[in-house]
N, C-alpha and C positions, 0 to 999 in steps of 0.2 A: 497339507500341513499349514495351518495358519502360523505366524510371527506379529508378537506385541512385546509395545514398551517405550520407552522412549530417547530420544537420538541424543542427551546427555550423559545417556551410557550404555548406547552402543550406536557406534558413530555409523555414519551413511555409506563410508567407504563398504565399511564390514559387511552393511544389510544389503548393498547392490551387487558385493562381490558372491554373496551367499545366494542373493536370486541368481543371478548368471554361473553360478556353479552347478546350479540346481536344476536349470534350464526351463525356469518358472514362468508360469502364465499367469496373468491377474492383475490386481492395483494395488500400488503399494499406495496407504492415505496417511496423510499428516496433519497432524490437528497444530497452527503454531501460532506466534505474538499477535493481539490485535484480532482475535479472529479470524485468520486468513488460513484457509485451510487448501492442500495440495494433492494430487490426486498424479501418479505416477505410474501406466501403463506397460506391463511388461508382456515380449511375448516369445514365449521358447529362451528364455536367457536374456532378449536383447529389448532396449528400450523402445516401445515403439512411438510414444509420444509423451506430452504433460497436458496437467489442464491446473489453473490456478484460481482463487476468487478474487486477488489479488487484482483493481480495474487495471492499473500499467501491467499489468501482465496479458491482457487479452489482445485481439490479434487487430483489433480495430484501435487500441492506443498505436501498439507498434508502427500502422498503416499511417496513422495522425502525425507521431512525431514526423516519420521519414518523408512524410509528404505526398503522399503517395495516393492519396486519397483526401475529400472534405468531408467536413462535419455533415452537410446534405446530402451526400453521397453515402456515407456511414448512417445517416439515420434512416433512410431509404431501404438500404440493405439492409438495415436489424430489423426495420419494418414485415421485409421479404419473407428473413427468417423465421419470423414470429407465424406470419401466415404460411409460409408454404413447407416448415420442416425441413429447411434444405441447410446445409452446414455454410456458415458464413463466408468461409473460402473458395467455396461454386459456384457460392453468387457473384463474389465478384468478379471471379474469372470468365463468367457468361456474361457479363455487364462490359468487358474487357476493360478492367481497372488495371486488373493486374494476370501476367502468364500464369501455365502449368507452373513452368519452372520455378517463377520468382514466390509461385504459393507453396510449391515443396522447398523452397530457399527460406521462406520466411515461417512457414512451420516447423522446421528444423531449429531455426533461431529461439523464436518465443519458446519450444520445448528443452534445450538449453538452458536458454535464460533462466527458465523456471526453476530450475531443477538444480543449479550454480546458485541460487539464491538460498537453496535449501543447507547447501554448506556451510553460508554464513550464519544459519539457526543455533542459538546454544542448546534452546531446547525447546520438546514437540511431541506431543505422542504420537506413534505411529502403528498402524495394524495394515500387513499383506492381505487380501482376500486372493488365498489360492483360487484360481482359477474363475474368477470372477473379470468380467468387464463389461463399462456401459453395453447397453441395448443398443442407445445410438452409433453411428460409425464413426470412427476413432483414425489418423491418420497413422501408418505402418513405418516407420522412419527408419527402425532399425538400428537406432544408436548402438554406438560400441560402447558399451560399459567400462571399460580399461578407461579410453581416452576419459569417458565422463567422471569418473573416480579421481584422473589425473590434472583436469583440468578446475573441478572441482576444489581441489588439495591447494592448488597454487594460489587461486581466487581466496582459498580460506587466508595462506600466510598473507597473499597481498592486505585484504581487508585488517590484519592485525595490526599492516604500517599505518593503513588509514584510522583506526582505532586510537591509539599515538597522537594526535594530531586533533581528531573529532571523537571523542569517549560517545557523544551521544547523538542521536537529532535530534535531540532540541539545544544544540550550540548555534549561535548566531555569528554569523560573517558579516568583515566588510570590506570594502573594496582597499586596497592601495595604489588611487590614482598613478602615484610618481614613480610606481614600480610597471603598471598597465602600459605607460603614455612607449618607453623603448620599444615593446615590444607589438607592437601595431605594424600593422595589421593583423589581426588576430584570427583566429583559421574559426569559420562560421559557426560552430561546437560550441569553441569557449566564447567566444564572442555574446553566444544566445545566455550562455551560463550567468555570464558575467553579467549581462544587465539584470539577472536578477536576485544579484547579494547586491544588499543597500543597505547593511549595519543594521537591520530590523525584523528581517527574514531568517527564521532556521534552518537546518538542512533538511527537517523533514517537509517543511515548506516549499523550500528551493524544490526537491525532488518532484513535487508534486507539481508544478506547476512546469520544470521543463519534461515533463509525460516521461519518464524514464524509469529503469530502473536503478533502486538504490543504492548498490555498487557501481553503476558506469557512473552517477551523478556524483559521488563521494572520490573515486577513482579521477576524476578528470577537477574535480574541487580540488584534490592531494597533489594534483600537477600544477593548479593555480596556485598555492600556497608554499609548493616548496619554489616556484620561480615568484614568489614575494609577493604577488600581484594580488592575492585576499591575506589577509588578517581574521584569527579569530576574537570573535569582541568580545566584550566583559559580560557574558551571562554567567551567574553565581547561582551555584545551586546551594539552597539551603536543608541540609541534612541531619536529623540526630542524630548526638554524639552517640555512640554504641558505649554503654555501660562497661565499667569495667572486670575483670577478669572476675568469673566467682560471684559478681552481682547480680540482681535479676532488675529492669527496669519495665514495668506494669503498664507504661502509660505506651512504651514500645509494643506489648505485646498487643495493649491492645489496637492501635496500629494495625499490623498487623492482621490481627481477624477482620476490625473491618473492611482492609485492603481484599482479604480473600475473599472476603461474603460479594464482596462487589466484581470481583473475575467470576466466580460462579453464578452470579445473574442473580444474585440474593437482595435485591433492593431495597426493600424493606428493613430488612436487618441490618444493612448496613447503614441506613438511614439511624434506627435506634441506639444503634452504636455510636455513630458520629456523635447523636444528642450526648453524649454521656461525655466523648472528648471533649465536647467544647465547654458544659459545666466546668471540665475539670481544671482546663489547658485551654480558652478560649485563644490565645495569642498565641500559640505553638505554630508556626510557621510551619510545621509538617500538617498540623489538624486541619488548616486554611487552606494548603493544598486540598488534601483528601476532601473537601467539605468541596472543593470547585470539581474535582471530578464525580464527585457524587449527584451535584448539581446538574451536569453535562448528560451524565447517564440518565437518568430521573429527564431532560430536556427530551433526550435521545428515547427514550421509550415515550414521552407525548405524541410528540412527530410523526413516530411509526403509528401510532393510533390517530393521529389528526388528517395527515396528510395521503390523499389517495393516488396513487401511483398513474391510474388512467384519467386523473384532471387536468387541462389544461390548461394553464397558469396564465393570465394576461396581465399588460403591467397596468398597476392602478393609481400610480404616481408619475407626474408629469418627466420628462426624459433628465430636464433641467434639474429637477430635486433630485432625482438619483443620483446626476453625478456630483452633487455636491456632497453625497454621504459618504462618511468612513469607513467602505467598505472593507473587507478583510480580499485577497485576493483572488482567494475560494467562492468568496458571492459573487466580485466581478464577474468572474466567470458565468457563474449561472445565470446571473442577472440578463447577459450579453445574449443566453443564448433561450429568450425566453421572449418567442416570435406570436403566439397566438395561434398555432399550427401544434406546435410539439405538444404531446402532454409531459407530463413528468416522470413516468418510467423512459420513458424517449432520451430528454436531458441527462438521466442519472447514466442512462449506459454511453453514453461519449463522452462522460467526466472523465478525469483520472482519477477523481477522487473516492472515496466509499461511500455505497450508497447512505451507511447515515450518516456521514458528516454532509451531504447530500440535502437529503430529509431535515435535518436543525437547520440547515440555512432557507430553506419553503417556508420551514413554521416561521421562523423569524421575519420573512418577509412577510409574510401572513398576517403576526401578530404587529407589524408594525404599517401599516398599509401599502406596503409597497407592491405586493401583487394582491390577485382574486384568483377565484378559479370561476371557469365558464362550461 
């Protein structure tokens, strides 16, 4: 008996406690924000694992924050896996990176995690495939579904205090030096956190760049903020008034459609649409948004067609001009990790970041001389 629909109404508790009633075998999949879609392994009732596309959700982020492993080490390994079909956590354990133990300790973790992040979803489509699972071999973990339901539930109220405090990511923090300086030494967690709010950076930034996921980064930001030590800064968002009661407002609705043409990968049409907003409404601060994400998308679909996954990117600017550019923190990164060795499907999977935000910063470098490919 297959199960569809989606988890803003009918919540995750009900659909987990309904497989383990059931004593179901198969994957429950999630389609959610952003593209990022979830894949949740069930067997006889009980959980046996997660898998995410989500990169801080992969087991090579995890390995990266805790340290536990280098980026040579990590790209070695994916190398492995590419060639030899063997699941990433074999390899390391024959490599002796890391134990049995600490690899059923830390598959337990990231399946977890995975899966606690889906609580904080408002909404997602989701369909069970009774009795279906990957071909590939999957780890048997056997979660209790009670605790995961329960622990799940506490994560949702906690995230509604952090909600309070941060409505979105993209609010921008900043530090309150004379709240910090008391409270030093500061336990190596916050310490890392902290140097990277600078009154310029948002949370989905911050998140990204200390490799984590988005509730521990928002959770341990809500501990620096209620002990005074960040501030949140003055990002304004500017929104249309909502019409009033009984009205109808046209230039909303259309809004709107082009907003959805562009979730459904409709580009073109949302393109023509735009044209039509900006004749109408060129200075609407909402139309100059949408016209910058429409730009982004349209950026984001060159990329993927310009850029070849198996080139090897060299740098074509002198080391000196580089660091004088404005880079965004997202390029540092890549910028740093672009040796003449790696190709660029290489780089993309020890990012934290998503393969296309990924891909738009290659083209950019591209189109502005900063790398070649060889």
């Amino acid at each position: 008996m297959s199960l569809t629909g989606n988890i803003s109404t009918m919540s995750l508790a009900e659909i987990f406690q309904w497989l383990n009633s059931g004593r179901k075998t198969g994957t429950l999949h999630v389609d959610g924000p952003d593209g990022i879609k979830k894949d949740v392994y069930f067997g006889d009732g009980l959980i046996n694992s997660a898998s995410s596309s989500d990169p801080r959700e992969l087991i090579g982020q995890f390995l990266l924050v805790s340290n536990q492993i280098t980026e040579q080490q990590l790209s070695e390994a994916l190398e492995r896996q590419k060639r030899d079909h063997v699941l990433l956590g074999k390899i390391l354990v024959q490599q002796n990176i890391i134990t049995k133990d600490e690899l059923h300790e830390l598959l337990t973790t990231i399946s977890e995690e995975i899966i606690y992040d889906l609580f904080l979803w408002k909404e997602g489509k989701f369909e069970f495939f009774d009795g279906k699972l990957p071909a590939r071999e999957i780890p048997k973990l056997a979660l209790d579904v009670t605790h995961i339901v329960l622990e799940g539930a506490r994560r949702e109220d906690e995230w509604s205090r952090v909600k309070e405090v941060f409505p979105d990511d993209s609010i921008v923090i900043r530090p309150n030096v004379e709240k910090i300086i008391p409270h030093l030494p500061l336990d190596s967690r916050f310490a890392r956190l902290l140097s990277l709010v600078n009154g310029i950076r948002n949370i989905l930034e911050i998140a990204r760049l200390f490799k984590s996921t988005r509730f521990e980064v928002c959770r341990f930001l809500l501990d620096l903020h209620e002990a005074g030590m960040i501030e949140v800064g003055s990002h304004r968002h500017q929104m249309i008034q909502p019409p009033s009661s009984g009205s109808r407002d046209p230039m909303r609705e259309m809004i709107g459609q082009v907003e959805g043409f562009l979730e459904e990968g409709r580009l073109e049409e949302a393109e023509r649409g735009l044209m039509k907003l900006q004749r109408s409404a060129p200075n609407n601060p909402q139309v100059k948004k949408l016209k910058s994400k429409i730009q982004d998308k349209r950026y984001e679909t060159t990329a993927k067609q310009v850029i070849n996954p198996d080139a090897i990117p060299v740098l074509a600017m002198d080391v000196g001009a580089i660091t004088r550019l404005d880079l965004s923190p997202e390029a540092g990164f890549i910028v740093s990790r672009i040796n003449g060795a790696w190709d660029v499907k290489s780089i993309i999977k020890i990012s934290p970041f998503e393969e296309s935000l990924c891909l738009k910063i290659f083209k950019n470098f591209l189109d502005n001389g900063v790398i070649s490919f060889k």
